[in-house]
C-alpha positions as CSV (number, residue, x, y, z in Angstrom):
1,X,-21.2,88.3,86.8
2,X,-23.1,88.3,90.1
3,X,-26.4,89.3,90.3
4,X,-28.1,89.3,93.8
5,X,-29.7,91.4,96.3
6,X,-28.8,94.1,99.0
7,X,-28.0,93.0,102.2
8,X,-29.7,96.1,103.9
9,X,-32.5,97.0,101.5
10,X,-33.5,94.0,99.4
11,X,-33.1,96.1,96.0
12,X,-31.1,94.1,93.2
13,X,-27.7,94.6,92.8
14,X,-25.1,93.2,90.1
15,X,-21.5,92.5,90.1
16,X,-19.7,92.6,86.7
17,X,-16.1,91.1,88.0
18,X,-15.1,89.7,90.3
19,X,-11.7,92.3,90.5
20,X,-14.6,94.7,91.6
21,X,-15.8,94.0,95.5
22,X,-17.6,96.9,96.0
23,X,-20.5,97.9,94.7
24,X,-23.1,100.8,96.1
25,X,-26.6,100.3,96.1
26,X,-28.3,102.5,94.0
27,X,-31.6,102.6,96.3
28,X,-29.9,102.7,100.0
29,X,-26.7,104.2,99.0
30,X,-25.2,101.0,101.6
31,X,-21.5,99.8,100.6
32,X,-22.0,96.3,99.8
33,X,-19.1,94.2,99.9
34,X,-18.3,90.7,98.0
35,X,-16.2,87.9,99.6
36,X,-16.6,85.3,96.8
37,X,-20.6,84.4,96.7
38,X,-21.0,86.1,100.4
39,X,-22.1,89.8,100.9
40,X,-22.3,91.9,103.3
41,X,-23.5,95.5,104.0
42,X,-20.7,97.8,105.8
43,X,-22.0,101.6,105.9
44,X,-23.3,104.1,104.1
45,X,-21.9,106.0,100.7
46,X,-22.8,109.9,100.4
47,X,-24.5,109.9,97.2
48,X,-22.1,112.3,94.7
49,X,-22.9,115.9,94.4
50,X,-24.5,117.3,91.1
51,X,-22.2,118.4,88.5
52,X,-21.9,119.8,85.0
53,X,-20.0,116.2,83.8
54,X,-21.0,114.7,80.5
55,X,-20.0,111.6,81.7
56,X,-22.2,109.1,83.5
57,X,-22.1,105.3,84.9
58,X,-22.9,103.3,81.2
59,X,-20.8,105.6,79.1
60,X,-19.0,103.3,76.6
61,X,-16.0,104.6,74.0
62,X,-12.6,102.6,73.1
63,X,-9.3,103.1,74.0
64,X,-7.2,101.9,70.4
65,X,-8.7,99.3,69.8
66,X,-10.1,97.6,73.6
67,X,-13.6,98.9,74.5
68,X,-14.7,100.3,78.2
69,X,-17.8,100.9,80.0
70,X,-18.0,103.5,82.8
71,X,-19.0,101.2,86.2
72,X,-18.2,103.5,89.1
73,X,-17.5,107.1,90.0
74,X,-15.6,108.5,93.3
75,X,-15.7,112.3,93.6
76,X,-12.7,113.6,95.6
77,X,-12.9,117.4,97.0
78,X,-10.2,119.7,98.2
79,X,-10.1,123.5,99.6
80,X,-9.9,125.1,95.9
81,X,-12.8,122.6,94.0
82,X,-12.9,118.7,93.4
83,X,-12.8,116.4,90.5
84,X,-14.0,113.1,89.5
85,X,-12.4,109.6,88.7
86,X,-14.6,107.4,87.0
87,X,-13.8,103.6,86.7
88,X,-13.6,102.2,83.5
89,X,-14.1,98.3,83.2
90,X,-12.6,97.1,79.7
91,X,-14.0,94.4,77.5
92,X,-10.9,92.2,78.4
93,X,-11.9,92.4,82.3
94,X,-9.2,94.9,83.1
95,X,-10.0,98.4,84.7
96,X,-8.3,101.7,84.9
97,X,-9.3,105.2,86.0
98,X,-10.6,108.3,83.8
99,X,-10.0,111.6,86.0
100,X,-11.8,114.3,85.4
101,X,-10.9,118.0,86.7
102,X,-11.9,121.4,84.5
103,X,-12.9,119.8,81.1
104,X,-9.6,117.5,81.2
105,X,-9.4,114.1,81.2
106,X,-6.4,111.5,82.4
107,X,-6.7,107.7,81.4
108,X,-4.5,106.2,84.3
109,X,-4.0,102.5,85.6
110,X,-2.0,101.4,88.1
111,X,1.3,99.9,87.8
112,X,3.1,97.3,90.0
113,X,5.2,98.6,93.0
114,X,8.6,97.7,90.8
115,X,7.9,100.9,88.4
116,X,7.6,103.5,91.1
117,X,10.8,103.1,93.5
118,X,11.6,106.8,93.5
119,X,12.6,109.2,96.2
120,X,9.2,110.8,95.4
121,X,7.0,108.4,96.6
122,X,9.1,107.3,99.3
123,X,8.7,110.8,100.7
124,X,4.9,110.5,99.6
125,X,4.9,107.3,102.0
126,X,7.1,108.7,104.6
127,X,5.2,111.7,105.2
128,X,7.8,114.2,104.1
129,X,6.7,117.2,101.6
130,X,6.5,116.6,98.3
131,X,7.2,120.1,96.2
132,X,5.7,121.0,92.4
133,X,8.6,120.5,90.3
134,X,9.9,117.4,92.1
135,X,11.3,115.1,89.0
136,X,10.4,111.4,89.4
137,X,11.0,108.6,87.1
138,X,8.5,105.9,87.0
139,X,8.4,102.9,84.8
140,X,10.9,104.5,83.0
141,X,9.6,107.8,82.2
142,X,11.0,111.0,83.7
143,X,7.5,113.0,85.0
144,X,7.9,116.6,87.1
145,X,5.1,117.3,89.7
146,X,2.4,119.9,88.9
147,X,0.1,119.5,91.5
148,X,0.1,118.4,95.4
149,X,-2.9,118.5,97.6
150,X,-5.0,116.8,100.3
151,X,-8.5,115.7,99.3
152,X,-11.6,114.7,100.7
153,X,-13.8,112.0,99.1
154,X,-17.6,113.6,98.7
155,X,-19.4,110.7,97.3
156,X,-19.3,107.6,95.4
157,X,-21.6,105.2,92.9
158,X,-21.6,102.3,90.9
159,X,-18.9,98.9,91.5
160,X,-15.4,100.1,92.8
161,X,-12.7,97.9,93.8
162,X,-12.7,99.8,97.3
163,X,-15.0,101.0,99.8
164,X,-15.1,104.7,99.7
165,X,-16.6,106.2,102.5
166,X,-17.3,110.0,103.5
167,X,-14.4,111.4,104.5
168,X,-12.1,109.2,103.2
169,X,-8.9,111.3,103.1
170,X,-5.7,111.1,100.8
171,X,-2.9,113.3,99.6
172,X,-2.7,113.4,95.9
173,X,0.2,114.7,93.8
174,X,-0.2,114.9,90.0
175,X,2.7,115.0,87.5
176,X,3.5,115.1,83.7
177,X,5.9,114.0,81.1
178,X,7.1,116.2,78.3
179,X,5.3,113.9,75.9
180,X,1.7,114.0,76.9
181,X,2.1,111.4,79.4
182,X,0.9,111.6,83.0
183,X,1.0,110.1,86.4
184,X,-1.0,110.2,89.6
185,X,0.2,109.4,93.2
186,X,-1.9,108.5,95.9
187,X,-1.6,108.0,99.5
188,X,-4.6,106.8,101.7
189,X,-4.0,108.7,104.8
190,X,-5.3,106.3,106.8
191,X,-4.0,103.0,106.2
192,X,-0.5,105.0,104.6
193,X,-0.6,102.6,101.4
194,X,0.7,104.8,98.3
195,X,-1.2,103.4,94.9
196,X,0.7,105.3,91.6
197,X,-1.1,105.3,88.2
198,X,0.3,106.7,84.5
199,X,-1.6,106.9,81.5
200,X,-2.2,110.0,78.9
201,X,-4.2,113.2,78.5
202,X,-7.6,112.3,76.4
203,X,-10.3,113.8,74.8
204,X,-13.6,112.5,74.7
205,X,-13.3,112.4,70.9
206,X,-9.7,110.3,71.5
207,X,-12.0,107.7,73.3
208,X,-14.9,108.0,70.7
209,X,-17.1,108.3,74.4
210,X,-21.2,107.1,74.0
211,X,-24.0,107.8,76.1
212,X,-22.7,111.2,77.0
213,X,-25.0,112.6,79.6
214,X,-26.9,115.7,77.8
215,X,-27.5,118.7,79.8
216,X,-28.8,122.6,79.3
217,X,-26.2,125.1,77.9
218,X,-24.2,122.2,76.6
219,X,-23.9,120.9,73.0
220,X,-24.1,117.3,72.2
221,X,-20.3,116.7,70.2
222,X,-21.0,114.9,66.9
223,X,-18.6,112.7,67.3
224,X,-20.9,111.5,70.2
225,X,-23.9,111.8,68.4
């Protein structure tokens, strides 16, 4: 745990781990950066655009029996709509990623480079097209792809363990298993690096989710209560 304050506007900022550099300032939206006890301000975050999410940076719930708190959203945007991925920090300092696109919801961490050496992501890498249906098998699970797109990052908040500027650009492919698992692969178009992440479909019930943000027009679950 850091706790300091903002390079750029004074306002207090805290650092949960130190696997989490980045954390934007809820006051001057800067992206503050940590190099051990050092900080330093490098640019501007868009702040993320209203939505109809019952999730919100403090939501807590459990996945079996390890318990998370929501630290960090980035909200990615493509031609046809967007979707969220928020960043879950677990009780035993590990993090992984919730996505969030039309009411669904994908746990995901990333794996190590070893479970992903497949013809898919080289292509991914390389440039080349990647089509739906493409089979890949990663970490030893055969996945198709469902879905290919390039996408836009529209905002960010809370710690993230990158910067994640306006504009920031990346094709994504998502892809499923037969048995409820799923995988997402991500290239930053910039710097070329492709990051892969599996996990499995979730409900908000599955993760027993608290602190559920309440809004008009939608009911509070009970299990949320």
């Amino acid at each position: 745990m850091l706790e300091a304050n903002c390079p750029n506007c004074g306002a207090e900022i805290r650092f949960r781990s130190a696997d989490l550099p980045v954390k934007v300032c809820a006051y001057c939206r800067s992206s503050v950066v940590r190099e051990g006890e050092s900080l330093k301000a490098v640019g501007r975050i868009a702040e993320v655009p209203e939505d109809v999410s019952p999730l919100q940076i403090g939501v807590r719930g459990r996945d079996g029996a390890l318990g998370f708190e929501l630290v960090g959203r980035v909200r990615w945007r493509w031609t046809d709509g967007g979707w969220n991925e928020w960043l879950m920090l677990f009780d035993d300092g590990s993090i992984g990623w919730l996505g969030e696109a039309m009411g669904r919801y994908m746990l995901l961490r990333q794996i190590a480079h070893s479970g992903f050496r497949t013809d898919m992501v080289r292509k991914l890498r390389d440039g080349h097209p990647v089509t739906v249906g493409t089979e890949a098998t990663i970490d030893g699970i055969q996945y198709r792809v469902t879905d290919v797109k390039e996408a836009t990052c529209a905002g960010g908040e809370g710690e993230l363990p990158y910067s994640a500027p306006l504009g920031l650009t990346i094709a994504s492919v998502d892809l499923m298993a037969a048995d409820g698992h799923c995988a997402s692969a991500q290239k930053d178009q910039g710097v070329g690096e492709v990051s892969v992440y599996t996990g499995r479909y979730v409900s908000l019930a599955d993760l027993r989710a608290s602190g559920l943000r309440a809004f008009e027009g939608w009911p509070m679950p009970q299990f949320a209560a």
